[in-house]
C-alpha positions as CSV (number, residue, x, y, z in Angstrom):
1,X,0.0,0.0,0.0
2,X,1.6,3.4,-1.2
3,X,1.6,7.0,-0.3
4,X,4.2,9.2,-1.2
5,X,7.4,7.1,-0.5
6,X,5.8,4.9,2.9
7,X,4.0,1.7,2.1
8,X,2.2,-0.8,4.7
9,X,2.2,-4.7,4.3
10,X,1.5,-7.6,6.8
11,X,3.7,-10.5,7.4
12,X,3.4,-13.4,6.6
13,X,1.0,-11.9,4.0
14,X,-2.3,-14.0,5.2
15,X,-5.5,-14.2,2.7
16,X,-7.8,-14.9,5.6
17,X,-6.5,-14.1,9.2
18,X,-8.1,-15.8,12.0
19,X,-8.7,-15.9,16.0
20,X,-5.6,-16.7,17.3
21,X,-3.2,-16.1,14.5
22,X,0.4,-14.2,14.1
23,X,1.7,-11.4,12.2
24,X,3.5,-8.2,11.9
25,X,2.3,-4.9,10.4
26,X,5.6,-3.7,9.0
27,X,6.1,0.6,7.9
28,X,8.4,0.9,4.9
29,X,9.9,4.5,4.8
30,X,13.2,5.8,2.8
31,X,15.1,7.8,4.5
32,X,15.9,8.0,8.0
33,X,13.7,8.5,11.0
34,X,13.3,7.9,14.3
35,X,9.7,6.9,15.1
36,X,6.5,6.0,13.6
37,X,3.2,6.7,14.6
38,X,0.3,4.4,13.9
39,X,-3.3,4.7,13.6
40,X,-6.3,2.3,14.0
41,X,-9.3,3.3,12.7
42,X,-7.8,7.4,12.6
43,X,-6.8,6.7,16.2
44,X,-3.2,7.3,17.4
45,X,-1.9,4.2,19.6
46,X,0.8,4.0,21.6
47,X,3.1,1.5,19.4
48,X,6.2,3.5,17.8
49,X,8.4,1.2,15.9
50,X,8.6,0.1,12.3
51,X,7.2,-3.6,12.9
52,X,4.1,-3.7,15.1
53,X,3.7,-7.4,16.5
54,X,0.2,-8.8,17.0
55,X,0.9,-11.9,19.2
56,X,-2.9,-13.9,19.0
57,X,-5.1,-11.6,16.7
58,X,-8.5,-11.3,18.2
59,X,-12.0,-9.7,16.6
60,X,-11.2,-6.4,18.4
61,X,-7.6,-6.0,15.9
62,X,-10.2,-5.6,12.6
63,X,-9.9,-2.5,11.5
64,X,-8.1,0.2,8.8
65,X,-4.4,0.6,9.8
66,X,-2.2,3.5,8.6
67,X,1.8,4.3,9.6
68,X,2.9,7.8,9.7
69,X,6.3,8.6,8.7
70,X,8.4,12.3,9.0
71,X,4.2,14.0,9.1
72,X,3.5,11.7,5.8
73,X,0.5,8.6,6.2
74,X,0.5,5.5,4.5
75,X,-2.6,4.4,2.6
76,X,-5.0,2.3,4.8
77,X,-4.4,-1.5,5.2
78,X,-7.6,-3.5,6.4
79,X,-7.5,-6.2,8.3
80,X,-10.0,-8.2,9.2
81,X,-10.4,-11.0,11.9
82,X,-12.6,-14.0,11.8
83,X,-14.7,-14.7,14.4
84,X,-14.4,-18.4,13.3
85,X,-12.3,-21.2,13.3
86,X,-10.3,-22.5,10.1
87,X,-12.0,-26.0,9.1
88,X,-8.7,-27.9,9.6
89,X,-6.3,-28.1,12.9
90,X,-2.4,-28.1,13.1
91,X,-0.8,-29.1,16.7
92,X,1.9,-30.2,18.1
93,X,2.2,-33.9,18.0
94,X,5.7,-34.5,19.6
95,X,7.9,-31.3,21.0
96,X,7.3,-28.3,23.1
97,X,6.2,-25.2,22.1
98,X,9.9,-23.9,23.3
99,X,12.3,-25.8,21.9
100,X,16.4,-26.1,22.1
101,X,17.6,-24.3,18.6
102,X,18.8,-26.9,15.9
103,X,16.1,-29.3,17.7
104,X,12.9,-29.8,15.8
105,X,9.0,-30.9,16.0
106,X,6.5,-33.5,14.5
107,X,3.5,-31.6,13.9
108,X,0.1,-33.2,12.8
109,X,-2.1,-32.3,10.4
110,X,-6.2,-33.3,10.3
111,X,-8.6,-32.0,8.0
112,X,-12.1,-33.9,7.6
113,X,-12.8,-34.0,4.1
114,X,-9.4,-35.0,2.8
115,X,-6.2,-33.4,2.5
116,X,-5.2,-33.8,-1.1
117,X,-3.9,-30.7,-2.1
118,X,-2.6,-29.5,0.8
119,X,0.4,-27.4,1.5
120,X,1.8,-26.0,4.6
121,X,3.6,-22.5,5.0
122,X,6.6,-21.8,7.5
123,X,7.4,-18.0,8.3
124,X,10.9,-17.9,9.3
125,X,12.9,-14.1,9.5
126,X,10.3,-12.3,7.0
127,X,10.2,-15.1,4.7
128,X,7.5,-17.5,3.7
129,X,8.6,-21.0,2.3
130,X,6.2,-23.7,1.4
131,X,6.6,-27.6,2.8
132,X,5.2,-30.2,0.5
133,X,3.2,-32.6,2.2
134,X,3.6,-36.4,1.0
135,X,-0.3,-38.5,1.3
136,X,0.1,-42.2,1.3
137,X,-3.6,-41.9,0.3
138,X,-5.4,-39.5,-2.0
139,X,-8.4,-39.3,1.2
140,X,-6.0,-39.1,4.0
141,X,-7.4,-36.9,6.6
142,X,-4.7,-37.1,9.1
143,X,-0.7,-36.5,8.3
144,X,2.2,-35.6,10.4
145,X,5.8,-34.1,9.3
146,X,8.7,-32.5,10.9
147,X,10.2,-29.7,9.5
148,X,13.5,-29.1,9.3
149,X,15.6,-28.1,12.7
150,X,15.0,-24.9,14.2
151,X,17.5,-22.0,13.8
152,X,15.6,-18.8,13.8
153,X,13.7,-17.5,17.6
154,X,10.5,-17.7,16.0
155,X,9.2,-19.9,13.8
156,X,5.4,-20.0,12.5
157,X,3.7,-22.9,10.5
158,X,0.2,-23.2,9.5
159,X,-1.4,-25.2,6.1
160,X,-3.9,-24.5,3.2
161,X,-5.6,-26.0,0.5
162,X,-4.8,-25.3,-3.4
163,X,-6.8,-22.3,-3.1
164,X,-6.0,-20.8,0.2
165,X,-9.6,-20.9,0.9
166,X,-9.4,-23.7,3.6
167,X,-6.3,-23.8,6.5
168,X,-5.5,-24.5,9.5
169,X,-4.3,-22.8,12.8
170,X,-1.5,-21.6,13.3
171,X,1.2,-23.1,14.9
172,X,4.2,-20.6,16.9
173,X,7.4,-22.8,18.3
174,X,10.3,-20.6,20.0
175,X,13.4,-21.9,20.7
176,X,16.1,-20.9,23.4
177,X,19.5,-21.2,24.4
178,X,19.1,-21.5,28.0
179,X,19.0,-24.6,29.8
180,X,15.6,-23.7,31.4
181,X,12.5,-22.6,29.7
182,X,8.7,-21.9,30.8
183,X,6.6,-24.2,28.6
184,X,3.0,-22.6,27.8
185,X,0.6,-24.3,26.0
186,X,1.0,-23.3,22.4
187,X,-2.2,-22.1,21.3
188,X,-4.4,-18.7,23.1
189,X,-5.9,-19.8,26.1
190,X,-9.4,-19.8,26.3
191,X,-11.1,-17.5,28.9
192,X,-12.7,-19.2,31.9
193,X,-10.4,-22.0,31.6
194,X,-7.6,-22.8,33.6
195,X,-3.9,-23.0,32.5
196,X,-0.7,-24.8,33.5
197,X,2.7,-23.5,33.3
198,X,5.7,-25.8,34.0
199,X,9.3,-24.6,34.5
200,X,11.2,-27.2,32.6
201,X,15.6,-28.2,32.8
202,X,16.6,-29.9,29.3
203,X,18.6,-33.0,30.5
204,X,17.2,-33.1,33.8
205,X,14.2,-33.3,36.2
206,X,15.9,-32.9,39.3
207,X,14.6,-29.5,39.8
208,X,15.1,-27.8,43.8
209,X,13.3,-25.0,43.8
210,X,11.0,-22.6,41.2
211,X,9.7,-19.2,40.8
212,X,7.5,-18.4,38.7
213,X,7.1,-14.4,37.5
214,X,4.9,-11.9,35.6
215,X,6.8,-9.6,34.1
216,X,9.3,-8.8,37.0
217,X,6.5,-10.0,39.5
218,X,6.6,-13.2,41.7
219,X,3.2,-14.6,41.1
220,X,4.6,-18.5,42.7
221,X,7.6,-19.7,44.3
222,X,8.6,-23.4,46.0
223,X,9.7,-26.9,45.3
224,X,7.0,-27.4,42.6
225,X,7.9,-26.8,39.3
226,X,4.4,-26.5,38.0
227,X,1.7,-23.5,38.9
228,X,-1.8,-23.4,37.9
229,X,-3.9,-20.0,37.4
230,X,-7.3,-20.4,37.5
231,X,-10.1,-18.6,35.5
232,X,-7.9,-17.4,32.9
233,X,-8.9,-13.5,31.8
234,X,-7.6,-10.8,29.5
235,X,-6.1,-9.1,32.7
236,X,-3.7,-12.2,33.5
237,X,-2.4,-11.7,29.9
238,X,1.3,-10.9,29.8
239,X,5.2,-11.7,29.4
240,X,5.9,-14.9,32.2
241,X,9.1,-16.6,33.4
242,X,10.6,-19.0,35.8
243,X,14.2,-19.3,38.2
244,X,15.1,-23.4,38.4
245,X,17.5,-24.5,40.8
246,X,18.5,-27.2,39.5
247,X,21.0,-30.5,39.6
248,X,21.9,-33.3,37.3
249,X,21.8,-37.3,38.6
250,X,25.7,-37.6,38.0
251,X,26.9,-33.7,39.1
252,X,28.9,-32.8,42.1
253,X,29.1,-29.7,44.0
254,X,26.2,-26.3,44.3
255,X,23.3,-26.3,42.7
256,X,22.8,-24.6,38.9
257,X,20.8,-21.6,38.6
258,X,19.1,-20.3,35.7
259,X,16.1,-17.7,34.3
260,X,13.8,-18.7,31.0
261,X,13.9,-16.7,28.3
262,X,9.6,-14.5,28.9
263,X,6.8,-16.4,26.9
264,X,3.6,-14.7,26.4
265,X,0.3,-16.0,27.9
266,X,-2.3,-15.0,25.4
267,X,-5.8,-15.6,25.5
268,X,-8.5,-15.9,22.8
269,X,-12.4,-16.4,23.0
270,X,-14.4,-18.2,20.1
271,X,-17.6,-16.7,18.8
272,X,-19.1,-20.0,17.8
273,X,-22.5,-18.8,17.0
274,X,-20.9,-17.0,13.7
275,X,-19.8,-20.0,12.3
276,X,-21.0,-20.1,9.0
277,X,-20.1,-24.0,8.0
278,X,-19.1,-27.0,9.7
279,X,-15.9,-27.4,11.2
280,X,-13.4,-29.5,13.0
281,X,-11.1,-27.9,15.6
282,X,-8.6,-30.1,17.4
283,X,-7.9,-29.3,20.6
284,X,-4.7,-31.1,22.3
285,X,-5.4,-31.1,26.4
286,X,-9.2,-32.6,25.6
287,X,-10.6,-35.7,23.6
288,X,-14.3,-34.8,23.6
289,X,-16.3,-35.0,19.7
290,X,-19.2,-33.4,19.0
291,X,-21.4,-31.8,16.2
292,X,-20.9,-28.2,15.6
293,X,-23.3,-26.8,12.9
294,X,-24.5,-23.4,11.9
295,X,-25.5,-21.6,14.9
296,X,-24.8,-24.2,17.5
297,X,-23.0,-22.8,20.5
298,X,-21.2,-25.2,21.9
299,X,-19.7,-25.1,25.8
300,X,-16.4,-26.5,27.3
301,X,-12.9,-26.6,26.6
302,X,-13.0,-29.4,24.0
303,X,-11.8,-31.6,20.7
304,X,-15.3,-30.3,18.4
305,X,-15.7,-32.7,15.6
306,X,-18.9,-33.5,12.9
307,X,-18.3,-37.2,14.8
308,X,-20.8,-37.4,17.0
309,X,-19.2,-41.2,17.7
310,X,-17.0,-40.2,20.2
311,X,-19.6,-37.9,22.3
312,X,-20.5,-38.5,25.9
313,X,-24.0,-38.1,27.2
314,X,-22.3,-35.1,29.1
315,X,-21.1,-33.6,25.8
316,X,-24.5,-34.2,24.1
317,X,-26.5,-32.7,27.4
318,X,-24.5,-29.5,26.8
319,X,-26.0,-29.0,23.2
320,X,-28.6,-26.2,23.2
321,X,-32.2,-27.4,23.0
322,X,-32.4,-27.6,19.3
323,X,-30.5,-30.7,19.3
324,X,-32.1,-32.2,22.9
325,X,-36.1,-31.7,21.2
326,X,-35.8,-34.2,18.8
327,X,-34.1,-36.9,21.3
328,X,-37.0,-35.9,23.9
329,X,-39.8,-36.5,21.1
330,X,-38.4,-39.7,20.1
331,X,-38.0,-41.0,24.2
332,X,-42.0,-39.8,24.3
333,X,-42.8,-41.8,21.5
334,X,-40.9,-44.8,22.5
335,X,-42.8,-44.4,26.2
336,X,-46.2,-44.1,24.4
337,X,-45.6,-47.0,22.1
338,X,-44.1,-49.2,25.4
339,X,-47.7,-48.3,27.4
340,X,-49.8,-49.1,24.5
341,X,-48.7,-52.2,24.2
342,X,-48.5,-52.9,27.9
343,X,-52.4,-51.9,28.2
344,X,-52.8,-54.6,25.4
345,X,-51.3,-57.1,27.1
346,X,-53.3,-56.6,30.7
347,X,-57.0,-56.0,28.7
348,X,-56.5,-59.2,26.7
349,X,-54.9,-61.1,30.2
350,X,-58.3,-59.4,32.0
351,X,-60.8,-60.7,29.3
352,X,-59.1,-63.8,29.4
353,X,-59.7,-64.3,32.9
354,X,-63.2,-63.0,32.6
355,X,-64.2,-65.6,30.3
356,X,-62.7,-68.5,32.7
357,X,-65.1,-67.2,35.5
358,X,-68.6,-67.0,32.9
359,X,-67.2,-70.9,32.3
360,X,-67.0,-71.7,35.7
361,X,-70.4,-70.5,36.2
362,X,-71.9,-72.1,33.9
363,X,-71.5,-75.7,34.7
């Protein structure tokens, strides 16, 4: 987007962009300059560099974006964020979501109707490369991969069909140097839940003693290296860490000591009654499937599928009453049909009898 000599462009360039998803807004000026100024919507905000990070985008991000360079604007860049959920899910099947650098993951791919055609995109240092996905079947609707080792502190992988019409979520591994690292579930938490962090030693889990921080905050501190916070809310978003005091089986002599690198605890919150079509969103800490259609709302923190196989009558009782009407009808029916036929049974038994007795009577 031009004006003058400034132009705006988002990276990775995303056709749709999603709850949940990451990218930069980046300001191209000539010249020099010290600062830039950037406008949502005509409003100022307080973000003054070239590259403006959005960490989990959210529905409240939509909007017309502009830079402003040396008194000059750029044209306006609109982004928009989905209130819904891309129809196919990308996780993490083996790795953490902070990995050692030149380690790597295995991430799997599951997309209901089929993924033949498929592609998936990895945003390394500003550039986009595409990873070619081999099917052993032309209906596969499950595949994993592992990309090659991680080098750069931020690496971003999501997939699309031919079109780029149908992805997936995104999927954000860091990696670190440090012995210690703060491992955060790698997708925005949901509000209401609850969340986990663990303060983790590569090559070791003889861990003494933890804090846990927020910011430069001690929100935790003992001999557990493993914190809950409960009711997760935008307010408890933020940059965490952890201390380790640490040893290993065969090591003599004081303890080790060491900080993580800060991770960001993001949140996110689904507007299901928008969805438009049905989808599939795999959800790593939960197993629950069950049916989520047009308009359906559906409650908990879980694995929402078309399957209805794999539902518990505890999934199915959280439905709205659209899908319980129908089941009641049909147990009504049932209970009709059921004393229908019992009344049958006892008038024909009773006339039965009656007929014995007139019998009896007679001779």
């Amino acid at each position: 987007v031009h004006f003058n000599s400034h132009k705006m462009s988002m990276s990775p360039p995303l056709k749709q962009v999603f709850t949940g998803d990451l990218f930069y807004l980046q300001c191209h000026a000539s010249g020099s300059h010290n600062s830039v100024k950037w406008y949502m919507n005509d409003e100022e905000q307080a973000w003054t560099k070239k590259s403006w990070k959005i960490p989990a985008a959210k529905p409240q991000n939509s909007g017309s974006y502009r830079c402003e360079v040396n008194g000059q604007r750029s044209d306006g860049l609109q982004v928009h964020v989905q209130e819904l959920l891309p129809t196919a899910s990308l996780s993490i099947k083996t790795g953490q979501p902070v990995a050692q650098r030149h380690s790597s993951v295995i991430l799997q791919l599951e997309h209901e109707d089929g993924l033949r055609g498929w592609s998936c995109r990895v945003y390394r240092g500003d550039k986009v490369n595409i990873i070619t996905l081999n099917l052993e079947g032309e209906n596969d609707a499950s595949l994993t991969f592992q990309p090659r080792s991680l080098l750069e502190l931020e690496t971003t992988f999501w997939c699309t069909d031919e079109s780029e019409e149908s992805r997936s979520n995104q999927i954000t591994v860091r990696t670190s140097v440090k012995k210690v690292s703060l491992e955060i579930y790698h997708l925005p938490a949901v509000v209401g839940q609850d969340v986990t962090l663990r303060c983790l030693v590569w090559g070791t889990k003889q861990i003494i003693r933890t804090v846990f921080y927020r910011g430069d905050e001690v929100i935790a501190e003992g001999n557990s290296n493993t914190i809950e916070i409960l009711n997760i809310t935008d307010s408890k978003e933020g940059r965490y860490k952890c201390h380790a005091t640490f040893t290993y089986k065969a090591g003599t002599g004081e303890p080790y000591r060491e900080t993580s690198d800060a991770q960001d605890l993001l949140t996110g919150i689904y507007a299901w009654s928008t969805l438009h079509t049905p989808v599939s969103v795999h959800h790593p800490f939960t197993h629950h499937r069950i049916t989520c259609d047009k308009g359906s709302q559906p409650k908990g923190n879980l694995t929402y599928s078309r399957n209805l196989s794999h539902a518990s009558v505890s999934d199915l009782l959280a439905q709205p009453s659209t899908v319980l009407i129908p089941v009641v009808v049909v147990l009504l029916l049932i209970g009709i049909v059921i004393g229908c036929v019992a009344f049958i049974m006892w008038y024909r038994r009773r006339s039965a009898m009656g007929e014995s007795s007139a019998l009896v009577r007679h001779f």
